[in-house]
Kinemage of the C-alpha trace (Angstrom):
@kinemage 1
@onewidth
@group {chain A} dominant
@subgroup {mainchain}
@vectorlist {calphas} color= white
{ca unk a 1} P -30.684 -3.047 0.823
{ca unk a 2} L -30.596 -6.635 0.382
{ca unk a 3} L -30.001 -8.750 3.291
{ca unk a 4} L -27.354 -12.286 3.078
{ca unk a 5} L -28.160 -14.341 5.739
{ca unk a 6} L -26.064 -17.281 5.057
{ca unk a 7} L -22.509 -17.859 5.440
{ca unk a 8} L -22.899 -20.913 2.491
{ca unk a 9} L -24.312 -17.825 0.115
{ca unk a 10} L -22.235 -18.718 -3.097
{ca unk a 11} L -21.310 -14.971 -3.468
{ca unk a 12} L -19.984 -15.235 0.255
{ca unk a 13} L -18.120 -18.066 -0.701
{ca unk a 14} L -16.372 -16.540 -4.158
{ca unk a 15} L -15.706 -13.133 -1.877
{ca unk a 16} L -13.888 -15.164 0.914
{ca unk a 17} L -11.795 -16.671 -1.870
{ca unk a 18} L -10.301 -13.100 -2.338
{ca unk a 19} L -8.016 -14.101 0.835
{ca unk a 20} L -5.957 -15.941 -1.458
{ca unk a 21} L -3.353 -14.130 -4.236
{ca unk a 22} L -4.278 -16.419 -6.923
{ca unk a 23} L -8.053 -15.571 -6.521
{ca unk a 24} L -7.490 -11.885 -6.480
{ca unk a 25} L -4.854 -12.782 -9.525
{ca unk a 26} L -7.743 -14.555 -11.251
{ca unk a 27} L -10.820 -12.224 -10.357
{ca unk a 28} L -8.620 -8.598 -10.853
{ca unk a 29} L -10.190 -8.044 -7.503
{ca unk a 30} L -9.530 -7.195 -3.548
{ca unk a 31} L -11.300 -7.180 -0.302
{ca unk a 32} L -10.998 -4.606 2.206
{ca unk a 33} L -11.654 -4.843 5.872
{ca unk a 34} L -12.636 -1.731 8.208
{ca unk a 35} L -14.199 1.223 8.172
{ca unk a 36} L -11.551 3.793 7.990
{ca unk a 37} L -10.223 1.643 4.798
{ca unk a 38} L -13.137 1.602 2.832
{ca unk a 39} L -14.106 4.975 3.416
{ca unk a 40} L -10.809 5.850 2.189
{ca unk a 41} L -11.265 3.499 -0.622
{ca unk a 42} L -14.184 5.380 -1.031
{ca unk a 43} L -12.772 8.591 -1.078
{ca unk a 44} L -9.617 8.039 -3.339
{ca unk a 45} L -12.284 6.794 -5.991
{ca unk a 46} L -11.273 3.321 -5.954
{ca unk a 47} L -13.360 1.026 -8.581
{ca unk a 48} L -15.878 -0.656 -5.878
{ca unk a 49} L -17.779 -3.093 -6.676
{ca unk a 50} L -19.835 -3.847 -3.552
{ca unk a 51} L -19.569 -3.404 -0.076
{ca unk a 52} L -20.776 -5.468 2.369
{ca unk a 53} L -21.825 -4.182 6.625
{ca unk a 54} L -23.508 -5.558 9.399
{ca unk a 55} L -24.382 -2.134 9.852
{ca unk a 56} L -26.181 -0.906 6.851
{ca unk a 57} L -26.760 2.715 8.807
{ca unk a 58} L -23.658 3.539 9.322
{ca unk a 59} L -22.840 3.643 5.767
{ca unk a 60} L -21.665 7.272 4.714
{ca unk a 61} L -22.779 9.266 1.882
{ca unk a 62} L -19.370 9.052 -0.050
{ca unk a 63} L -19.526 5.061 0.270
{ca unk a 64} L -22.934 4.633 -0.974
{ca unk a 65} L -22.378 7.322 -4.093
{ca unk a 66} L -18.611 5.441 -4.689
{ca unk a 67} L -19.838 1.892 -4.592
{ca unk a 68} L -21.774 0.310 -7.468
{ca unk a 69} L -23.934 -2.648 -4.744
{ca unk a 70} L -24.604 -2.849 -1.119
{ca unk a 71} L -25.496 -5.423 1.073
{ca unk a 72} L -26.518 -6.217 4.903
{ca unk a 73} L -24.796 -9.090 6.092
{ca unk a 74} L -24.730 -11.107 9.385
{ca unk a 75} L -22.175 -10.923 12.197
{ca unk a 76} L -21.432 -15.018 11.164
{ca unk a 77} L -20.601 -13.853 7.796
{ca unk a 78} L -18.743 -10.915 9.086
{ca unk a 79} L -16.421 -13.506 10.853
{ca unk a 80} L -15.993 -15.671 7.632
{ca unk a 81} L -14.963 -12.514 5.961
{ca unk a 82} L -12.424 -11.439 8.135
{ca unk a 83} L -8.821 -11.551 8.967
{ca unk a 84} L -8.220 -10.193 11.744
{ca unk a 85} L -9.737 -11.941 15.746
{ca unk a 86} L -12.169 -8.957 16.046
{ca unk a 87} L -13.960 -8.603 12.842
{ca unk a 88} L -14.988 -5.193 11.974
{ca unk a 89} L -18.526 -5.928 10.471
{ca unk a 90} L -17.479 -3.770 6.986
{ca unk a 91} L -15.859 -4.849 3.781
{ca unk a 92} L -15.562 -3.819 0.202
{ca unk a 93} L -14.868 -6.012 -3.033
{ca unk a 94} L -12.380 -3.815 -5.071
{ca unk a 95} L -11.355 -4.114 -8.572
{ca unk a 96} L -7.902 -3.662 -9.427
{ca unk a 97} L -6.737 -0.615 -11.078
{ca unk a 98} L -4.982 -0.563 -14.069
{ca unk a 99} L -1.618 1.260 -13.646
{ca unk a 100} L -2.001 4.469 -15.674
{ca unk a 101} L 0.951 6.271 -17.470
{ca unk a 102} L 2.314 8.428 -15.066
{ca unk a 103} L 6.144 10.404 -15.226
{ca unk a 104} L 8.375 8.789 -12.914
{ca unk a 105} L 10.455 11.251 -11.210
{ca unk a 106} L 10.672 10.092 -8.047
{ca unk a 107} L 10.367 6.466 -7.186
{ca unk a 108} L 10.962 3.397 -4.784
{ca unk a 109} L 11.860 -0.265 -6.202
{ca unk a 110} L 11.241 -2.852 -3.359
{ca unk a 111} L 13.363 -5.993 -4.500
{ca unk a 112} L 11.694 -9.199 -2.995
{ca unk a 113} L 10.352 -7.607 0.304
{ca unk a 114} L 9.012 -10.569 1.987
{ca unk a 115} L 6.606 -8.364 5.474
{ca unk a 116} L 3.620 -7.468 4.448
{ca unk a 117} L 3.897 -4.584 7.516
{ca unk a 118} L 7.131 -3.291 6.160
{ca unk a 119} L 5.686 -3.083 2.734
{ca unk a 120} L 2.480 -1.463 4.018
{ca unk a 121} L 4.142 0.990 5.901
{ca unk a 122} L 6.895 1.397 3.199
{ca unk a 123} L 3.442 2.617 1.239
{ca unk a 124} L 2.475 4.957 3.463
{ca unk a 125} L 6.095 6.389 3.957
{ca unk a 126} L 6.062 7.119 0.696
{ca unk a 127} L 2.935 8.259 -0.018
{ca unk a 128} L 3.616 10.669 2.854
{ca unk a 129} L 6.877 11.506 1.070
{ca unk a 130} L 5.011 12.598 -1.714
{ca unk a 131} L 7.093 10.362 -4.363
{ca unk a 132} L 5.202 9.419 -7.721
{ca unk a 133} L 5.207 5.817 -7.465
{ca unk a 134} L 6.274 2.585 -5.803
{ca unk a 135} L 7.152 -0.501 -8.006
{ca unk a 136} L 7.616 -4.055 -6.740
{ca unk a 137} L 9.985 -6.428 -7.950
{ca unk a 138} L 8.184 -10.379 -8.485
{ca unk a 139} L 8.839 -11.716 -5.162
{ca unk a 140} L 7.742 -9.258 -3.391
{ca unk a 141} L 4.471 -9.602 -1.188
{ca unk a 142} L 1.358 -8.708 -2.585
{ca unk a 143} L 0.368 -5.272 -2.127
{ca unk a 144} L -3.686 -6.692 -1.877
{ca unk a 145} L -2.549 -8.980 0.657
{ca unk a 146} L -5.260 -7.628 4.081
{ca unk a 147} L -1.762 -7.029 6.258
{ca unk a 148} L -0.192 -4.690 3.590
{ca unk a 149} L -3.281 -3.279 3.126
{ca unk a 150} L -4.081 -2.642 6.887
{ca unk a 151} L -0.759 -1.046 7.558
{ca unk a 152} L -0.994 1.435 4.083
{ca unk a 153} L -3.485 3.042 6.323
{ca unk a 154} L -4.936 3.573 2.686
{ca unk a 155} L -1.876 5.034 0.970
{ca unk a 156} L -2.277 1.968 -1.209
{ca unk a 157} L -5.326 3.845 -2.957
{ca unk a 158} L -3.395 7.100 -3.229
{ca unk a 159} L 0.304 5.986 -5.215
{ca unk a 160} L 0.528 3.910 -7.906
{ca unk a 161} L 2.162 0.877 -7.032
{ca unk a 162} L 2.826 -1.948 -9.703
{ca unk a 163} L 5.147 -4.559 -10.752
{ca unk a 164} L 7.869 -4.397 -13.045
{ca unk a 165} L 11.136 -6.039 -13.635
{ca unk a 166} L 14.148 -3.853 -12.081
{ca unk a 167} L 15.735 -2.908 -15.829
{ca unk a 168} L 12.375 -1.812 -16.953
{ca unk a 169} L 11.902 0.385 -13.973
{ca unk a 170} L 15.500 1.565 -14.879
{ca unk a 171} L 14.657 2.442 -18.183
{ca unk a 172} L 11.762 4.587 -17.017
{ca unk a 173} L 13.650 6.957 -14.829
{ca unk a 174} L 15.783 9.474 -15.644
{ca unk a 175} L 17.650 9.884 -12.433
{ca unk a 176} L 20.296 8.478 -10.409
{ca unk a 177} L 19.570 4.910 -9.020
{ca unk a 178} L 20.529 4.667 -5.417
{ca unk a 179} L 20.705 0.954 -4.245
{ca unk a 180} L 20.894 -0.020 -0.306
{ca unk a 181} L 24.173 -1.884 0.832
{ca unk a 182} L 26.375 -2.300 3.356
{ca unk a 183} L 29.584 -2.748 1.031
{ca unk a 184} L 31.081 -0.309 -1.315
{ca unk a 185} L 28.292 2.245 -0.097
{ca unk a 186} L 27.841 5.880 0.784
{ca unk a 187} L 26.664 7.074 4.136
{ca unk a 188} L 23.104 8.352 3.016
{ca unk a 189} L 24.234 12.135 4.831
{ca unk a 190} L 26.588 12.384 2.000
{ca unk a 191} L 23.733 12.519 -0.632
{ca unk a 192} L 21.889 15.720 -1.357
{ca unk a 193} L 18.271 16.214 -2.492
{ca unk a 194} L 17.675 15.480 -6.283
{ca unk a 195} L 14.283 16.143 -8.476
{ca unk a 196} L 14.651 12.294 -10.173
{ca unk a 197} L 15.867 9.439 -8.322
{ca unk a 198} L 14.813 5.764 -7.838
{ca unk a 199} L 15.952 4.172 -4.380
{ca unk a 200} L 15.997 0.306 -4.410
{ca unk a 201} L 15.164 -1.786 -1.408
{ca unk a 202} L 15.927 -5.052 -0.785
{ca unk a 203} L 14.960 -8.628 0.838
{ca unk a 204} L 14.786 -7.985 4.628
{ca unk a 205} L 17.582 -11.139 5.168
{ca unk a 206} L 18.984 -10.740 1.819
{ca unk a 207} L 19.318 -6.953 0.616
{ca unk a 208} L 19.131 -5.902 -2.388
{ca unk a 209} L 20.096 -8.756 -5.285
{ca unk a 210} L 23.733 -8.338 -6.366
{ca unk a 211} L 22.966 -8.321 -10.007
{ca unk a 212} L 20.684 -5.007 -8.954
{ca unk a 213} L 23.803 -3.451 -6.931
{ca unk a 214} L 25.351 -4.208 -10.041
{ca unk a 215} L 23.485 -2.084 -12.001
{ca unk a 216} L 23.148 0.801 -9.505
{ca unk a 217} L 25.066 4.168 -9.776
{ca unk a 218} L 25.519 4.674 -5.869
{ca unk a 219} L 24.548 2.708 -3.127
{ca unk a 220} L 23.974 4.082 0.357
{ca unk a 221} L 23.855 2.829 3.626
{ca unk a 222} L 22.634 4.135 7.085
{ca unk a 223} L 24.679 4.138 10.059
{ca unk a 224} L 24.055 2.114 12.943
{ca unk a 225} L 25.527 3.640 16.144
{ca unk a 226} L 24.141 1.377 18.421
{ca unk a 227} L 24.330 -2.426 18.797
{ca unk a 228} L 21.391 -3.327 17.089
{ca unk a 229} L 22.423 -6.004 14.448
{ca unk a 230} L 20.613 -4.023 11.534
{ca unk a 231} L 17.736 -1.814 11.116
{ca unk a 232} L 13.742 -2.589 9.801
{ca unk a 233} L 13.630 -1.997 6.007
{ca unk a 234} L 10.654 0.218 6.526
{ca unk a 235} L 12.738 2.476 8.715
{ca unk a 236} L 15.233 2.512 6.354
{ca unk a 237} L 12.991 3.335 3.177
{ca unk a 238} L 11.989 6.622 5.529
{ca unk a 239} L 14.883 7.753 6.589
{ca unk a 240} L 16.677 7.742 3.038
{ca unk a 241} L 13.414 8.974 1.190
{ca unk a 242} L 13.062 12.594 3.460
{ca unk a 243} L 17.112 12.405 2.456
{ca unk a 244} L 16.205 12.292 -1.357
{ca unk a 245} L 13.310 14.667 -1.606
């Protein structure tokens, strides 16, 4: 395994640029930090180019077969890699996938969703829901951004989640569109389980955009019996997705 010693390396250099949206625009590629997220990477048969560990031996069997290059790097370059105060000494360069053609039963629309925890952890929610797919309005955080990946927990590798404009999305499912509001809604309880919905999400200060609710045919809210101003959008997205299914 080939050894990178220094942090000036020019392929260190164009893999630390991944950090940035436009780079990962420009390149069609990722970086992944951690060894639980690559291995699952690794696992869901993501398209990886290379990974790079300060600790070549602990390397499992399912990385090395799922990964096309390896390399040993040091702990300095470890640090210039990483995003978090305690770098984790393993990261993969990912290519993006291409989102495949896929029925869209069940879905989630996440209008301008600005967190890149609630939108990781609205991935996972989902993903643990079992829906087909999670779409993304433009606006909304980048779904390769390291936070949203880190708190997917990997779900990100397991649903398909892509961006789309909200009547296109509309277009593409044949169930009811639920929209989240706290005017002219429906207390989510009311709702019963149906095979083909989408459920929209919106702006964490903002909601959903009015020309969405607009377009919706019911929107629901969730109760809130305490005196908490409102409640996380993540929390939401669970609590009206186990409605739903």
């Amino acid at each position: 395994m080939e050894l990178i010693e220094s942090v000036n390396n020019l392929k260190i250099k164009q893999i630390a640029k991944l950090h940035t949206r436009k780079e990962r625009k420009k390149s069609n590629q990722f970086l992944i930090e951690g060894f639980h997220l690559v291995e699952e990477a690794a696992k869901s048969n993501v398209d990886i180019e290379m990974i790079l560990t300060v600790t070549p031996d602990k390397l499992t069997k399912v990385m090395i077969e799922n990964s096309k290059q390896q390399f040993e790097i040091t702990f300095k370059i470890a640090e210039k890699l990483s995003q978090t105060e305690a770098p984790q000494g393993i990261y993969a360069v990912c290519n993006i996938p291409e989102p495949n053609k896929i029925e869209l039963n069940q879905v989630l629309y996440l209008d301008r969703i600005q967190d890149p925890g609630n939108v990781g952890t609205i991935i996972r929610t989902a993903d643990a829901a079992g829906i087909d797919a999670v779409i993304i309005a433009k606006g909304t955080v980048d779904i390769y951004n390291d936070k949203v990946l880190r708190a997917s927990q990997g779900s990100v590798f397991h649903i398909p989640v892509f961006e789309m404009d909200f009547e296109e999305a509309k277009s593409k499912v044949q169930g009811k569109v639920f929209g989240t509001s706290l005017e002219d809604a429906t207390d989510y309880k009311q709702v019963e389980t149906t095979p083909q919905f989408m459920l929209v999400l919106g702006n964490e200060g903002q909601g959903v955009d009015e020309s969405i609710l607009n377009q919706t045919d019911e929107n629901l809210y969730v109760p809130i019996h305490g005196k908490a101003e409102s409640l996380n959008v993540a929390v939401c997205a669970g609590i009206l997705l186990y409605q739903l299914i």
